[in-house]
VMD Tcl script that builds the backbone (N, CA, C; Angstrom):
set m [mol new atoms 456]
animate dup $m
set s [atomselect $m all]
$s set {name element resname resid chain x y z} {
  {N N UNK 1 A -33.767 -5.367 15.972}
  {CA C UNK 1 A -32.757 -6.361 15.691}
  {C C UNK 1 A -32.306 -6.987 17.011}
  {N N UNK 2 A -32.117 -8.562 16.979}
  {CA C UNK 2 A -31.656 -8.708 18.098}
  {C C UNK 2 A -30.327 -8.992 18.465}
  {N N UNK 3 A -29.871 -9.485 19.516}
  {CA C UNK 3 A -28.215 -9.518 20.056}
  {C C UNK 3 A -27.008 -10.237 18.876}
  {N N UNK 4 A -28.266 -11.446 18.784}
  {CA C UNK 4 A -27.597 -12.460 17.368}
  {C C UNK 4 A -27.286 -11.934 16.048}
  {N N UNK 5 A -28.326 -10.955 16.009}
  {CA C UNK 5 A -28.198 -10.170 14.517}
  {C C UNK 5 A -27.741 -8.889 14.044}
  {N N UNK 6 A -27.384 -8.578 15.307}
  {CA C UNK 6 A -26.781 -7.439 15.595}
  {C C UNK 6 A -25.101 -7.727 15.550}
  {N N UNK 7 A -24.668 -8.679 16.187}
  {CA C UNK 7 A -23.492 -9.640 16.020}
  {C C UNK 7 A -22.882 -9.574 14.651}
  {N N UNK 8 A -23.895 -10.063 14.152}
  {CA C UNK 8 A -23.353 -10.987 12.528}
  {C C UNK 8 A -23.150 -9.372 11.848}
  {N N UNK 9 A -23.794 -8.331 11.906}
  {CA C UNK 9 A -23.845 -7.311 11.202}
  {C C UNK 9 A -22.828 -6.857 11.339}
  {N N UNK 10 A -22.262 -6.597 12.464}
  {CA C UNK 10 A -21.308 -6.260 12.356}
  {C C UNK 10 A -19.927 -6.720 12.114}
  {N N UNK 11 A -19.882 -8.324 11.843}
  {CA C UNK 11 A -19.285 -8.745 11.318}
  {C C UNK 11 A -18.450 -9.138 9.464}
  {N N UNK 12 A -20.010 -9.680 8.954}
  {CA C UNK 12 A -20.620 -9.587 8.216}
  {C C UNK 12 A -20.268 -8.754 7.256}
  {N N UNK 13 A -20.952 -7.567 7.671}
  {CA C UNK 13 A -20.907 -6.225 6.880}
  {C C UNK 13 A -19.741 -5.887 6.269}
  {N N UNK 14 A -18.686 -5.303 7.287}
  {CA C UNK 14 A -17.227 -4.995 7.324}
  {C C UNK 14 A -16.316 -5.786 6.521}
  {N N UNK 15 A -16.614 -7.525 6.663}
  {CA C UNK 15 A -15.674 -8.638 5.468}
  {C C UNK 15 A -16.362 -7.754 4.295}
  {N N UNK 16 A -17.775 -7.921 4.014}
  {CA C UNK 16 A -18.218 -8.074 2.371}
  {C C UNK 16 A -17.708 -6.724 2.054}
  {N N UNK 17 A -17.523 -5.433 2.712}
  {CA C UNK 17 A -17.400 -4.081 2.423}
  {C C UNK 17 A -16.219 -4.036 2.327}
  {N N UNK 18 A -14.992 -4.580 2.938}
  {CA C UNK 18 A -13.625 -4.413 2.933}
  {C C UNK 18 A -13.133 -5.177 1.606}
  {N N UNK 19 A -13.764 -5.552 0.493}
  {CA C UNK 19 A -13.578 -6.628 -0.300}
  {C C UNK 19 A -12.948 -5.227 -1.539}
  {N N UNK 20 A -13.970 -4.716 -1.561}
  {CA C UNK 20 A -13.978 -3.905 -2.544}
  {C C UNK 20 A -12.091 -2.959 -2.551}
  {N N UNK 21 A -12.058 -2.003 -1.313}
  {CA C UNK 21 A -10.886 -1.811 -1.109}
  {C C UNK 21 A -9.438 -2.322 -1.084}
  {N N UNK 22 A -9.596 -3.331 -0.667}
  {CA C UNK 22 A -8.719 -4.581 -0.600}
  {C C UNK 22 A -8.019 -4.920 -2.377}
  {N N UNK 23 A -9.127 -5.142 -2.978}
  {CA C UNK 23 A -9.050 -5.172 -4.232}
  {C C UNK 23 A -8.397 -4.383 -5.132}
  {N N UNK 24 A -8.539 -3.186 -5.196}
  {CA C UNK 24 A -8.766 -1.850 -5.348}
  {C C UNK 24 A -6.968 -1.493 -4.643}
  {N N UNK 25 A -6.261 -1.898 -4.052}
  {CA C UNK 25 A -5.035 -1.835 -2.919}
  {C C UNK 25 A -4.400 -2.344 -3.870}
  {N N UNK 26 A -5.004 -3.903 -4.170}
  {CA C UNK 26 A -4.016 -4.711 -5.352}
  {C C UNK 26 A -3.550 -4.300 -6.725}
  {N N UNK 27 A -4.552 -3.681 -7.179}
  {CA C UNK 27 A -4.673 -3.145 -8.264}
  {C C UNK 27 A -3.473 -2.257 -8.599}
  {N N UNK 28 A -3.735 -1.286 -7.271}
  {CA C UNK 28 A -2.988 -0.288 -7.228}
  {C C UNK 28 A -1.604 -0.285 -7.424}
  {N N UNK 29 A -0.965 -1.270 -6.329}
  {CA C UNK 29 A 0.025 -2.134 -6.502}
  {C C UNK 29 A 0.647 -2.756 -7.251}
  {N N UNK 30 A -0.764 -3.646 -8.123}
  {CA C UNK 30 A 0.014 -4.211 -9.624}
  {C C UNK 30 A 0.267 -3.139 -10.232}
  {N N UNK 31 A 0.180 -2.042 -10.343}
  {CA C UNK 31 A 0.216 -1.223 -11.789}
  {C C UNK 31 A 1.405 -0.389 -11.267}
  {N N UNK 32 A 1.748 0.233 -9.626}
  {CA C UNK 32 A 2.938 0.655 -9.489}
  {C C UNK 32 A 4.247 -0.552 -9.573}
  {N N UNK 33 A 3.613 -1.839 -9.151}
  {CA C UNK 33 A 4.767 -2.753 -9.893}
  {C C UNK 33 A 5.256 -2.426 -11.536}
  {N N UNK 34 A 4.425 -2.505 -12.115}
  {CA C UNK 34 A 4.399 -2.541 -13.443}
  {C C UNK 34 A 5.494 -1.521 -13.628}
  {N N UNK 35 A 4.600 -0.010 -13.266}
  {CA C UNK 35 A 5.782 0.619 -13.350}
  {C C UNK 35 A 7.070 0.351 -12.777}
  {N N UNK 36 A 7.205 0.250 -12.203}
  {CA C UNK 36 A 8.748 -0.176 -11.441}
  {C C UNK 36 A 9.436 -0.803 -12.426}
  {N N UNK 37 A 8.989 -1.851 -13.245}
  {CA C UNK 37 A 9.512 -2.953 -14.242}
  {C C UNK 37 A 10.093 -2.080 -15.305}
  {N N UNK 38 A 8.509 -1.330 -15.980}
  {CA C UNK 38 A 9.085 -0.421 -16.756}
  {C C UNK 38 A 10.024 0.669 -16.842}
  {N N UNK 39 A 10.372 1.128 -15.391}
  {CA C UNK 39 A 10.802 1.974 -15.183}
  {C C UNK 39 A 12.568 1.566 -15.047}
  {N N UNK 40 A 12.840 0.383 -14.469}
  {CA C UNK 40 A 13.940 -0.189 -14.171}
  {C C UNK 40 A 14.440 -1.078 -15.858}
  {N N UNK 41 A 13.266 -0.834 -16.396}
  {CA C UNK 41 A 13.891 -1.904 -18.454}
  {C C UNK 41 A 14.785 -0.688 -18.823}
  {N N UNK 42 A 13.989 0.651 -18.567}
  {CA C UNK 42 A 14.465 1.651 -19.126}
  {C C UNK 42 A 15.284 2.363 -18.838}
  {N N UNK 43 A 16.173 2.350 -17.370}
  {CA C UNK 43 A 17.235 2.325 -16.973}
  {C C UNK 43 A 18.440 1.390 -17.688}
  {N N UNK 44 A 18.377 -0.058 -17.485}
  {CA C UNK 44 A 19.240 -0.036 -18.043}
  {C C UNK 44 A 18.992 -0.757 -19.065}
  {N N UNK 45 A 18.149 -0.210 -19.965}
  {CA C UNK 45 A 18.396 -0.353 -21.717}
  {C C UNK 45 A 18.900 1.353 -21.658}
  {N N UNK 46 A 19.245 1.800 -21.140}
  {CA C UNK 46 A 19.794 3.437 -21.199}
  {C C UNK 46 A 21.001 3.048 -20.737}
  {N N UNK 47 A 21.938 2.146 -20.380}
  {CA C UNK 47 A 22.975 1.904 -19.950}
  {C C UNK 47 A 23.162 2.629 -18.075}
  {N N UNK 48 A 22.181 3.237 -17.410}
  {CA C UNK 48 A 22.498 3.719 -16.637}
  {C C UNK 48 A 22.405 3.040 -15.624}
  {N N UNK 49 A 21.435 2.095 -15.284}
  {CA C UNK 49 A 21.441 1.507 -14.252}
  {C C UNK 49 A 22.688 0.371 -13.926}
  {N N UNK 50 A 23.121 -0.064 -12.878}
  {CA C UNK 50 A 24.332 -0.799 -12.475}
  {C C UNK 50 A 25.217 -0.233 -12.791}
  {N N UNK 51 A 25.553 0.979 -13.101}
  {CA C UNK 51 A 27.142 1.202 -13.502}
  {C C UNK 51 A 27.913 2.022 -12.788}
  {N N UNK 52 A 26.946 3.283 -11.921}
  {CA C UNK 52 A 27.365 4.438 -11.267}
  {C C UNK 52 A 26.691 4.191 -9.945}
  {N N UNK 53 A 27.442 4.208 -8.760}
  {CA C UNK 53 A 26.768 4.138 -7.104}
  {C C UNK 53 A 25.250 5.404 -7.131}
  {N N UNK 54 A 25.682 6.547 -7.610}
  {CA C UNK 54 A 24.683 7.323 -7.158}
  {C C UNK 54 A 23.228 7.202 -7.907}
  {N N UNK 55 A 24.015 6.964 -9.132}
  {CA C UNK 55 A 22.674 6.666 -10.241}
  {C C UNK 55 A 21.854 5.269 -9.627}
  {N N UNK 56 A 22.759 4.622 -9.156}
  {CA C UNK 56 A 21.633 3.276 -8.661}
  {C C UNK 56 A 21.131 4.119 -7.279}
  {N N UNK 57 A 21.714 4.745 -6.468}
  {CA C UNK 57 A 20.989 5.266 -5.681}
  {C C UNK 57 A 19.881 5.892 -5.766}
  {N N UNK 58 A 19.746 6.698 -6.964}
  {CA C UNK 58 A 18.700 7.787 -7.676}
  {C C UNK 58 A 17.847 6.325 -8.380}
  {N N UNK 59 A 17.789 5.725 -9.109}
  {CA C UNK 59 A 17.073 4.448 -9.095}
  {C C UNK 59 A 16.290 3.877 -7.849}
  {N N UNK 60 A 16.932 3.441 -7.174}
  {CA C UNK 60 A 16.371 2.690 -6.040}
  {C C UNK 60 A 15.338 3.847 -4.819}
  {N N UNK 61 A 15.797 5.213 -4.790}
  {CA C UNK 61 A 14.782 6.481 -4.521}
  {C C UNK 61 A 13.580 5.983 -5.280}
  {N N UNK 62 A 13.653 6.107 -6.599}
  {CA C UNK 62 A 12.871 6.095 -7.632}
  {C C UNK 62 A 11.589 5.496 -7.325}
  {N N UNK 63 A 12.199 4.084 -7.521}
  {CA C UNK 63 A 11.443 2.645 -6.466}
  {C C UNK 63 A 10.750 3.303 -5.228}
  {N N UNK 64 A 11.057 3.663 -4.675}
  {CA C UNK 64 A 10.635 4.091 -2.834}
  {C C UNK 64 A 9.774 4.678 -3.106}
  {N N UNK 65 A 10.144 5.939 -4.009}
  {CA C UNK 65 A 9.046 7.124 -4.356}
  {C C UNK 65 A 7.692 6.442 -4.735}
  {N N UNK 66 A 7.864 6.167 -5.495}
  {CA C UNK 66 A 6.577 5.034 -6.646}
  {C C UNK 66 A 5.933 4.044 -5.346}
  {N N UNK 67 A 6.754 3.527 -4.286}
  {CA C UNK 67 A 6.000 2.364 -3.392}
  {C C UNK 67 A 5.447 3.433 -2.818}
  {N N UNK 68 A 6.008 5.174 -2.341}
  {CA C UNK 68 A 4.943 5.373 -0.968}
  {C C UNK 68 A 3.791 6.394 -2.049}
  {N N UNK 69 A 3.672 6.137 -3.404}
  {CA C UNK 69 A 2.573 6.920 -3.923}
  {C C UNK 69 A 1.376 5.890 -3.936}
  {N N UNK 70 A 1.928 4.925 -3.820}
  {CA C UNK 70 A 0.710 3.595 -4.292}
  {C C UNK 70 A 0.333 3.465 -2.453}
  {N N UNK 71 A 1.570 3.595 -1.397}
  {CA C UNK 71 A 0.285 3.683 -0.353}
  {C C UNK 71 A -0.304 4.315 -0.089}
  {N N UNK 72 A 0.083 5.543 -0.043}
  {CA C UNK 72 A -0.742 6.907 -0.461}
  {C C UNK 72 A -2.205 7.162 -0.800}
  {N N UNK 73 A -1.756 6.301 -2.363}
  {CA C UNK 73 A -3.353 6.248 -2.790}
  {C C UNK 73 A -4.283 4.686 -2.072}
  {N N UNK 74 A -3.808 4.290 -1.434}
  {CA C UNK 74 A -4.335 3.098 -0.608}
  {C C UNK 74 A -4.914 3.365 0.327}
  {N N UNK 75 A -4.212 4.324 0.938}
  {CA C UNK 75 A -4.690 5.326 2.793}
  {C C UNK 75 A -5.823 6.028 1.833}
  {N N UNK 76 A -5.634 6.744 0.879}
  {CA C UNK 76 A -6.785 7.781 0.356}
  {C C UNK 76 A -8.470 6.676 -0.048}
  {N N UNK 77 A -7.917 5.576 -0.793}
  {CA C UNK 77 A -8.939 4.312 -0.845}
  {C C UNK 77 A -10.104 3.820 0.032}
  {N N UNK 78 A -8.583 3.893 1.327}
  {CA C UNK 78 A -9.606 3.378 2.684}
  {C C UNK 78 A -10.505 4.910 3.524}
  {N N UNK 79 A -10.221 5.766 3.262}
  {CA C UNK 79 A -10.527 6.910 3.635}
  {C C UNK 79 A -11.988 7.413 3.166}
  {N N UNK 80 A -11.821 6.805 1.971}
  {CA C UNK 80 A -13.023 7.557 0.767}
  {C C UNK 80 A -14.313 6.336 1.451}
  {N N UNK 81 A -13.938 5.072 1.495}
  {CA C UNK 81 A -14.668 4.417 2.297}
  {C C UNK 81 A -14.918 4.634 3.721}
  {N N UNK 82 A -14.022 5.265 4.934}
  {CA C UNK 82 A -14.686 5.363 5.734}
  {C C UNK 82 A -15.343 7.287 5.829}
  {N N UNK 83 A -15.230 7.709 5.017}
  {CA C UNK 83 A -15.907 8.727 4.558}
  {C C UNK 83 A -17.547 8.747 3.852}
  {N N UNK 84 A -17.528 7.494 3.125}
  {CA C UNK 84 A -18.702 7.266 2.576}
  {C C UNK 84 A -19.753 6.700 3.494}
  {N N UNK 85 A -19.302 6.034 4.450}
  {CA C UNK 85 A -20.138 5.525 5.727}
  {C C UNK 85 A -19.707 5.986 6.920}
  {N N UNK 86 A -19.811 7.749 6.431}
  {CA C UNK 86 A -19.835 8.762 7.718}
  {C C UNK 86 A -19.396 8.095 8.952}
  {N N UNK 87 A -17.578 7.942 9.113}
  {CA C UNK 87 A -16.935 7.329 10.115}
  {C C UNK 87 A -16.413 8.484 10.422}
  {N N UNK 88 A -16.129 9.565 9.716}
  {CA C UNK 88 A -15.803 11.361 9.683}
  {C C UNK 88 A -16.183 12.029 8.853}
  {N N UNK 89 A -16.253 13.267 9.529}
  {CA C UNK 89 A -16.948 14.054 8.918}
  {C C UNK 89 A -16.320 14.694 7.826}
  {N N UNK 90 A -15.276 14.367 7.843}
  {CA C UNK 90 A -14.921 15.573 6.247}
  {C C UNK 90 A -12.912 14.037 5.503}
  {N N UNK 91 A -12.786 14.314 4.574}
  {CA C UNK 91 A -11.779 13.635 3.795}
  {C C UNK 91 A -10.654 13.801 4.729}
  {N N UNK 92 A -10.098 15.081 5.163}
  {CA C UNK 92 A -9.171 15.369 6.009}
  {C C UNK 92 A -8.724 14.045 7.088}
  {N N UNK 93 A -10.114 14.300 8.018}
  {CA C UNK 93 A -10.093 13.175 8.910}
  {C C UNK 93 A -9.934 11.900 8.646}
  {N N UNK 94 A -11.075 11.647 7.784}
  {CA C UNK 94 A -10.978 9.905 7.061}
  {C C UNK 94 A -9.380 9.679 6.747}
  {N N UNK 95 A -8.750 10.641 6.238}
  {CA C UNK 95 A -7.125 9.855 5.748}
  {C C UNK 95 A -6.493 10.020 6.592}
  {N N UNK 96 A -6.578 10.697 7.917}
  {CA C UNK 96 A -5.522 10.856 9.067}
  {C C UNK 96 A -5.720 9.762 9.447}
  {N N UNK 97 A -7.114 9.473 10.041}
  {CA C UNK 97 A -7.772 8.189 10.806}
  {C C UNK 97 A -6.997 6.814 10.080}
  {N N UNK 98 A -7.219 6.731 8.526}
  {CA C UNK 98 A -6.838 5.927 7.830}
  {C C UNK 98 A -5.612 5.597 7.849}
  {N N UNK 99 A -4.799 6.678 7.537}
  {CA C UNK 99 A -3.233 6.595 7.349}
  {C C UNK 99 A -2.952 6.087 9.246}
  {N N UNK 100 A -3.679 6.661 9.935}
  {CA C UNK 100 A -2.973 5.921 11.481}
  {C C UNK 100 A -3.644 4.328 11.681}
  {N N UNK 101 A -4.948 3.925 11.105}
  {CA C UNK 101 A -4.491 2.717 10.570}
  {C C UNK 101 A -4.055 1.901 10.254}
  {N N UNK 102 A -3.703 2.071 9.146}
  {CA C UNK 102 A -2.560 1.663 7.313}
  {C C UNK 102 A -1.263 1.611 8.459}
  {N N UNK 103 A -1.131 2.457 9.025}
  {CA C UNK 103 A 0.316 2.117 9.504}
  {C C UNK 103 A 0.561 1.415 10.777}
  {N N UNK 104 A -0.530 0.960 11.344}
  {CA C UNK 104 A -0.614 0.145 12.728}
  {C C UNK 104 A -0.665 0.689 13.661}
  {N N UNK 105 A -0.623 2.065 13.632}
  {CA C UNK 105 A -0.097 2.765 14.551}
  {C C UNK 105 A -1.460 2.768 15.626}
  {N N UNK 106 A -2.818 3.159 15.119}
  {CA C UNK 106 A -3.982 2.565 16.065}
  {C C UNK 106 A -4.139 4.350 16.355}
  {N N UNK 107 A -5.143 4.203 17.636}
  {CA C UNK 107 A -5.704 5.198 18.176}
  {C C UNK 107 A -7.091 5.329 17.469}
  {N N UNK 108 A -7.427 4.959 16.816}
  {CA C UNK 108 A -8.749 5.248 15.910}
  {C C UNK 108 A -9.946 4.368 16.798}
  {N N UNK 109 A -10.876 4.915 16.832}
  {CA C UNK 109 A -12.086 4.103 17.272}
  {C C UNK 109 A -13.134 4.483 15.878}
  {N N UNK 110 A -13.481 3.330 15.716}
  {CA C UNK 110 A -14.313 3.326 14.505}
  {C C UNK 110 A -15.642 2.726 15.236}
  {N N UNK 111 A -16.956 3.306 14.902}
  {CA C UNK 111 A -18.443 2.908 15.417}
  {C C UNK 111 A -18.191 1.216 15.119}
  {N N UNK 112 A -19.288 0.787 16.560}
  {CA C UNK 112 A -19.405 -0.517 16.337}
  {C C UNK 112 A -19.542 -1.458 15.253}
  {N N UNK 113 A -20.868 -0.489 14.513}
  {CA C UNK 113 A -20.855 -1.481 13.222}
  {C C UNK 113 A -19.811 -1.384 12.514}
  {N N UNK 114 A -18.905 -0.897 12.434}
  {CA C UNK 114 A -17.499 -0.681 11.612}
  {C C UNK 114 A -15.953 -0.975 11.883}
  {N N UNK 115 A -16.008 -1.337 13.468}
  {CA C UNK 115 A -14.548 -1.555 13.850}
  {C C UNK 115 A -13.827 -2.582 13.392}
  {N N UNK 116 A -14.291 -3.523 12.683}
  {CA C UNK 116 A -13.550 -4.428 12.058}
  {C C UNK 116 A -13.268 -4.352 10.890}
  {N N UNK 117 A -13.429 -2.947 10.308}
  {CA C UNK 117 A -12.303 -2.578 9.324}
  {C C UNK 117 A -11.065 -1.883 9.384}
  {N N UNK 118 A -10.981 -1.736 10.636}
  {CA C UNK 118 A -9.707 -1.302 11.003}
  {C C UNK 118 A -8.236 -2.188 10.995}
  {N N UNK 119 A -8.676 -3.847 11.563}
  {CA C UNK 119 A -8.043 -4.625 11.219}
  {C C UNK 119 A -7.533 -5.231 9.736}
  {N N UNK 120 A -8.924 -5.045 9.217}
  {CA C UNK 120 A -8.507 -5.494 7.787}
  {C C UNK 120 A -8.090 -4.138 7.163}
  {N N UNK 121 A -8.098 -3.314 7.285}
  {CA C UNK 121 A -6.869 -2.348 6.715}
  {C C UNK 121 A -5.484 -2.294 7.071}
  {N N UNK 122 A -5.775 -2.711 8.042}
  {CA C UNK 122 A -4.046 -3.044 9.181}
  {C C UNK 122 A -3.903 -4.341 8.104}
  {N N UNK 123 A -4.137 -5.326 8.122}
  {CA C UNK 123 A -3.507 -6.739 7.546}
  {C C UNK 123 A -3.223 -6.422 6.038}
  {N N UNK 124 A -4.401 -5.799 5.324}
  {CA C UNK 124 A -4.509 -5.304 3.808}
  {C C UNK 124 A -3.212 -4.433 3.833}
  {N N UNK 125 A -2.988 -3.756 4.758}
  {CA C UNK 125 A -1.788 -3.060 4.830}
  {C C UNK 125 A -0.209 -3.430 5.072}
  {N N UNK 126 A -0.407 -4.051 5.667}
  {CA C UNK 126 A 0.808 -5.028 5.909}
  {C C UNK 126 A 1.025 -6.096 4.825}
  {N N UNK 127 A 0.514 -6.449 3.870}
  {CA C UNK 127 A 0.424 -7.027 3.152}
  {C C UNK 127 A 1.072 -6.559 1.987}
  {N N UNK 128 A 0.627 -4.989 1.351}
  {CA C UNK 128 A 0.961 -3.870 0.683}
  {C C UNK 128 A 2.287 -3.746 0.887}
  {N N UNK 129 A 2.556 -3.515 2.419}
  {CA C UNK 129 A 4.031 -2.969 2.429}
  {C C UNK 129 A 5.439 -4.070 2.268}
  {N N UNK 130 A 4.353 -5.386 2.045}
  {CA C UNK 130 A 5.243 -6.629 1.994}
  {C C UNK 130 A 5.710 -6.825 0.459}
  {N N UNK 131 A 4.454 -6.584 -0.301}
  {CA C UNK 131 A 4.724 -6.472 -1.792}
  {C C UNK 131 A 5.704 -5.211 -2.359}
  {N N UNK 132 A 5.783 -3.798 -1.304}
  {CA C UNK 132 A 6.815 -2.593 -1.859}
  {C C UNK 132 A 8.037 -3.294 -1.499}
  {N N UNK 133 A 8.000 -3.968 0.097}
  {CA C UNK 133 A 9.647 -4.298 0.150}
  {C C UNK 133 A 9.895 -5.341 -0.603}
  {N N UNK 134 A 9.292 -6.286 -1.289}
  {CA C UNK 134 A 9.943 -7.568 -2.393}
  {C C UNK 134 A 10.037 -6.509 -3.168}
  {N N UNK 135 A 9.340 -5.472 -3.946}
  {CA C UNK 135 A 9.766 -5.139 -4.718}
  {C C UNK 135 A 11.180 -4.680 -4.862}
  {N N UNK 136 A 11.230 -3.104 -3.687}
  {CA C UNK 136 A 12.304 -2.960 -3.441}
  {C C UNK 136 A 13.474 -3.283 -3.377}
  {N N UNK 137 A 13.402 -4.663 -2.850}
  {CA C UNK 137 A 14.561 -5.510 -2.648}
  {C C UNK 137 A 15.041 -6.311 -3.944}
  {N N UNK 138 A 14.114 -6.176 -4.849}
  {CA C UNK 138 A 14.545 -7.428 -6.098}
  {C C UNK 138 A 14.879 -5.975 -6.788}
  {N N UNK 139 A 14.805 -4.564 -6.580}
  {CA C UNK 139 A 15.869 -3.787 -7.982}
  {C C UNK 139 A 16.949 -3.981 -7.287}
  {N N UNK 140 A 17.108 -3.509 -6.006}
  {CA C UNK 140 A 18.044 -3.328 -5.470}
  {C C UNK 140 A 19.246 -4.897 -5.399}
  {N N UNK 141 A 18.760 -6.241 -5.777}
  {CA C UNK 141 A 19.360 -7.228 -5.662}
  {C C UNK 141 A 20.096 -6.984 -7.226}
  {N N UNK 142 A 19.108 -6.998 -8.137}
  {CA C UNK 142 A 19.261 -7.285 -9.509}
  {C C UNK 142 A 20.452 -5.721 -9.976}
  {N N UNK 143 A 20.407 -4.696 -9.216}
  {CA C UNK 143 A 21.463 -3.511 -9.029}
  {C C UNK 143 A 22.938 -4.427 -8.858}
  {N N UNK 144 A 22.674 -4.835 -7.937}
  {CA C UNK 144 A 24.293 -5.116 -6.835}
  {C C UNK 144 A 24.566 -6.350 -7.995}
  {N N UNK 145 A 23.652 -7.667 -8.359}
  {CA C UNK 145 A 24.184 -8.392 -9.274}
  {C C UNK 145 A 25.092 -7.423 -10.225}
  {N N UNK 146 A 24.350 -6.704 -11.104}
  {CA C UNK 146 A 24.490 -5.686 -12.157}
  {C C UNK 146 A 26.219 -5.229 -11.611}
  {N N UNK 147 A 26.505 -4.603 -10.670}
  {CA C UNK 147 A 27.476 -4.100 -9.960}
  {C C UNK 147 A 28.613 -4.949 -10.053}
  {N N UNK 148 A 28.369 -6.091 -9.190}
  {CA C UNK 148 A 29.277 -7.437 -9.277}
  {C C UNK 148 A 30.228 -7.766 -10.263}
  {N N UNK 149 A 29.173 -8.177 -11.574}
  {CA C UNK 149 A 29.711 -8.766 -12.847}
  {C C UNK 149 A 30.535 -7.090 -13.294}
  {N N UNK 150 A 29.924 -6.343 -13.328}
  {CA C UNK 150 A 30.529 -5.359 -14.018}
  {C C UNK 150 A 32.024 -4.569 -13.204}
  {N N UNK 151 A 32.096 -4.904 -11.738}
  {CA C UNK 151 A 33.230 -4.712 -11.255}
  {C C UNK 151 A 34.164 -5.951 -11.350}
  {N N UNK 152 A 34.311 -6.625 -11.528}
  {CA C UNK 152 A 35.018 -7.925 -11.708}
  {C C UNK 152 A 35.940 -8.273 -12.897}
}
mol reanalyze $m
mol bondsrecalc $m
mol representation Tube
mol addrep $m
């Protein structure tokens, strides 16, 4: 292979391969949204949500809990992929490597043909944690509304 094609491969490769995960992130995401929705109807069609400080506190946990299981299984996502194209040798590693990733934090050297999935897990990731905090922030808005009218 030569310099040119060696280039593109490693370019190349890493977009079309990071597609799948990426995807797979969203997914994940839509469906812990989902829950969240469901989880927050059923609060307060139970009368509990907006009415008591701690109970919205225990709510809005709730929320948090549910955002760091969906990154969780996102770090485990990207892991199983750089596990499958022996970037480490055993799951352990792949999700440490991953999770220091996922969180920007860096230190990872990933083989040439592969280092440019490190970025797109960093951005795929940042992206993720942009969709937990809207989430976050719209119970926690639609709480304090809830709060407002009902202290008034």
């Amino acid at each position: 292979m030569d310099a040119a094609s060696s280039q593109e491969f490693a370019v190349l490769a890493p977009l079309l391969i990071s597609l799948a995960p990426i995807v797979v992130t969203i997914v994940i995401h839509a469906v812990a949204l989902g829950a969240t929705i469901k989880f927050i109807r059923r609060e307060y069609e139970g009368g509990r949500a907006g009415v008591r400080f701690w109970r919205d506190v225990a709510i809005v946990a709730g929320v948090i809990l549910l955002a760091l299981i969906a990154h969780l299984a996102d770090i485990s996502v990207w892991a199983v992929l750089y596990e499958e194209y022996r970037e480490f040798t055993s799951f352990g590693s792949a999700f440490y490597s991953s999770a220091m990733i996922y969180t920007t934090l860096g230190g990872v050297n990933l083989s040439a043909s592969w280092k440019l999935l490190a970025p797109l897990e960093a951005g795929n990731a940042l992206l993720m944690f942009g969709v937990s905090t809207a989430t976050i922030f719209a119970v926690m808005q639609q709480l304090f509304q809830t709060r407002t009218k009902t202290d008034t």
